[in-house]
C-alpha positions, 0 to 999 in steps of 0.5 A: 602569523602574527598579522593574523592574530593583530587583526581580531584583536582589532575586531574584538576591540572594536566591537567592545567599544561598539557595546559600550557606545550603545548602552550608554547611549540606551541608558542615556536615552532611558534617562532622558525618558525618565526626566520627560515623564517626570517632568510632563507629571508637572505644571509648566504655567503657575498663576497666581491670584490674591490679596493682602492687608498692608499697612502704609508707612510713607506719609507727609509733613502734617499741616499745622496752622498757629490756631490749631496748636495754640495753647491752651485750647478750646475747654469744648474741645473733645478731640485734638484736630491734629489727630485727625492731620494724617493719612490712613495707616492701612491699605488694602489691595490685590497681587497676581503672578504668571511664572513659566517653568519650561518642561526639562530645565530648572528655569523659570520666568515671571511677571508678577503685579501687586496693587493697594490703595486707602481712602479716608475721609474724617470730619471732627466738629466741636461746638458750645453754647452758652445761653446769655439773657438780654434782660431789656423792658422789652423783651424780658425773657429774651436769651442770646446763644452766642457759639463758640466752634471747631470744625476740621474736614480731612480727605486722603487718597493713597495708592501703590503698584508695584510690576515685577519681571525677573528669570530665575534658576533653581539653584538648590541651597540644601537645608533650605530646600528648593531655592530660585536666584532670580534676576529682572527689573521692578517699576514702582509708583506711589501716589498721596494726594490730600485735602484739609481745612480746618475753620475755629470760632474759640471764643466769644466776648460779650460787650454788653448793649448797645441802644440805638433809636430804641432798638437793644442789640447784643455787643459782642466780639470774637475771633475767627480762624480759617486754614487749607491745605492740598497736595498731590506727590508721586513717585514712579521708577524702574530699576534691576533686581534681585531675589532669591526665594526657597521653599521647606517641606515640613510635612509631606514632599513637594508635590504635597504637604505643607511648607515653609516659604521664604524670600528676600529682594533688592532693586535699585530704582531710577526715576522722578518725584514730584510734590505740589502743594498749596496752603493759606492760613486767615485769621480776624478779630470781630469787635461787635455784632456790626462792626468790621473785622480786623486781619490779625493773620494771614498767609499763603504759599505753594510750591511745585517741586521735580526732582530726579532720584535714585530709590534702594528698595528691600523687602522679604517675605515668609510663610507657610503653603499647603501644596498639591500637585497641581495647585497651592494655598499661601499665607504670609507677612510680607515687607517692602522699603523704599528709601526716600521715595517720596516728597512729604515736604509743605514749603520745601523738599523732605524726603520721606521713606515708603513702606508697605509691611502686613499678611497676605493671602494667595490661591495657585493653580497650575495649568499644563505638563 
């Protein structure tokens, strides 16, 4: 009897758990559904276009031949020619970003590039002249000008890219919204090339006349300077990565509204510098109209320089975003550190740090799901 009564108690048992099964696995399917349905409602490919005003923090040693920082200077001088010994300070460029977020997960992978470039040319010219009368029987009303001048020609190119590929996770940090850990590798090159010269007549002595077979010629001296200078650095280099980036509505949610954006980086980059320069510096002193000139300075040099470094890399970026669901408008302050990329030295190696800070402005559309 009791054999009996074991047997649907088994049965009973069975069932239940027969029951359970299947409503977890319904509830889970409902669930999986769910997600489907509210993932497919959202974008899987990001691309990314825009722009930005940067200024260029990198530069190099200022070339400065003896003459053009001789004191005093020139009385007709108007503008200090070393103001014009400098690249540009601002850039402008383009960025664009492709990121991939795959339907049911919280990944996402990108690959990002941004791009600035400055030219500047500057030409400064200073000259005076003092009229002298000749006052000779011939001809009385005779007036010499001798000039005295200052000329300087200056022409920088810079330019920068920067490529980014990393994986990142959304991994949630709360108060700070929807946050993504990214891990990748970032190549970087950086590229100065520029030209000076510089040429200067400060001053003209009068000697008087000199008679020769009934001729009458103006006696006169003056020095005259000359310098240049050309270079050409670069930078390039490859390295791992970090970043961490969040987004907080302000208003709205995230399928619209407008946020808070926000992200740090950090990379470490492997890779050659490489600088080379060329300079010379002539100087003479004129004693009269037909005399010789006599060499009071001269020099010249260059140098070719590569060298393997290892260049830390930091940057943030923060802004707001007016987003939709399928598209997303940005703008920002943005700033990238590269610790002794370059090598702005003239004769030797000086190590000097790049760096790129200023707005941005970015357009977003999102494509599938």
């Amino acid at each position: 009897m009791s054999e009996l009564m074991t047997a649907p108690t088994h049965r009973e048992g069975l069932r239940w758990q027969l029951l359970t099964t299947a409503c977890a696995l319904t509830l889970l399917s409902c669930t999986a559904a769910e997600a489907a349905t509210e993932n497919a409602d959202h974008p899987t490919v990001w691309i990314e276009l825009g722009g930005q005003l940067e200024r260029v923090s990198s530069g190099e040693q200022r070339f400065e031949p003896s003459f053009a920082v001789r004191s005093p200077r020139p009385d007709f001088e108007k503008t200090s020619p070393l103001s014009l010994l400098k690249a540009p300070r601002y850039a402008v460029g383009g960025e664009g970003k492709i990121t991939f977020e795959p339907s049911g997960t919280d990944w996402a992978f990108t690959a990002a590039v941004r791009y600035g470039r400055s030219n500047g040319k500057k030409h400064m010219h200073n000259q005076t002249y003092t009229p002298i009368p000749a006052r000779n029987a011939v001809f009385p009303s005779l007036m010499i000008t001798p000039g005295k001048f200052e000329d300087v020609k200056t022409d920088y190119k810079e330019s920068h890219t920067v490529l980014d590929f990393a994986v990142g996770k959304d991994v949630g940090l709360g108060l700070f919204g929807n946050s993504v850990a990214s891990v990748g590798v970032r190549y970087a090159q950086f590229s100065l090339n520029s030209t000076v010269s510089l040429s200067s007549k400060p001053d003209y002595i009068t000697k008087g006349f000199i008679s020769t077979f009934g001729k009458y010629v103006f006696g006169h001296g003056f020095h005259n300077y000359r310098g240049g200078a050309h270079a050409e650095r670069n930078f390039r280099g490859v390295g791992p990565s970090l970043s961490l980036t969040g987004s907080s509505p302000l208003s709205g949610n995230e399928d619209g509204g407008v946020a808070f954006d926000w992200g740090v980086n950090a990379a470490l980059l492997f890779g050659r510098q490489r600088a080379t320069t060329a300079h010379n510096t002539y100087g003479h002193y004129m004693k009269a109209a037909k005399g010789h000139p006599v060499v009071t300075y001269t020099k010249a040099d260059s140098r070719v320089s590569t060298r393997s470094v290892t260049v830390p890399n930091v940057g943030g970026f923060a802004g707001l975003s007016m987003r939709y669901p399928n598209a997303k408008v940005s703008f920002g302050y943005r700033a990238d550190v590269f610790f002794g990329a370059m090598d702005g030295g003239i004769d030797q190696r000086n190590s000097r740090t790049s760096a790129f800070y200023g707005p941005f402005a970015s357009v977003s559309i999102g494509l599938g799901g």
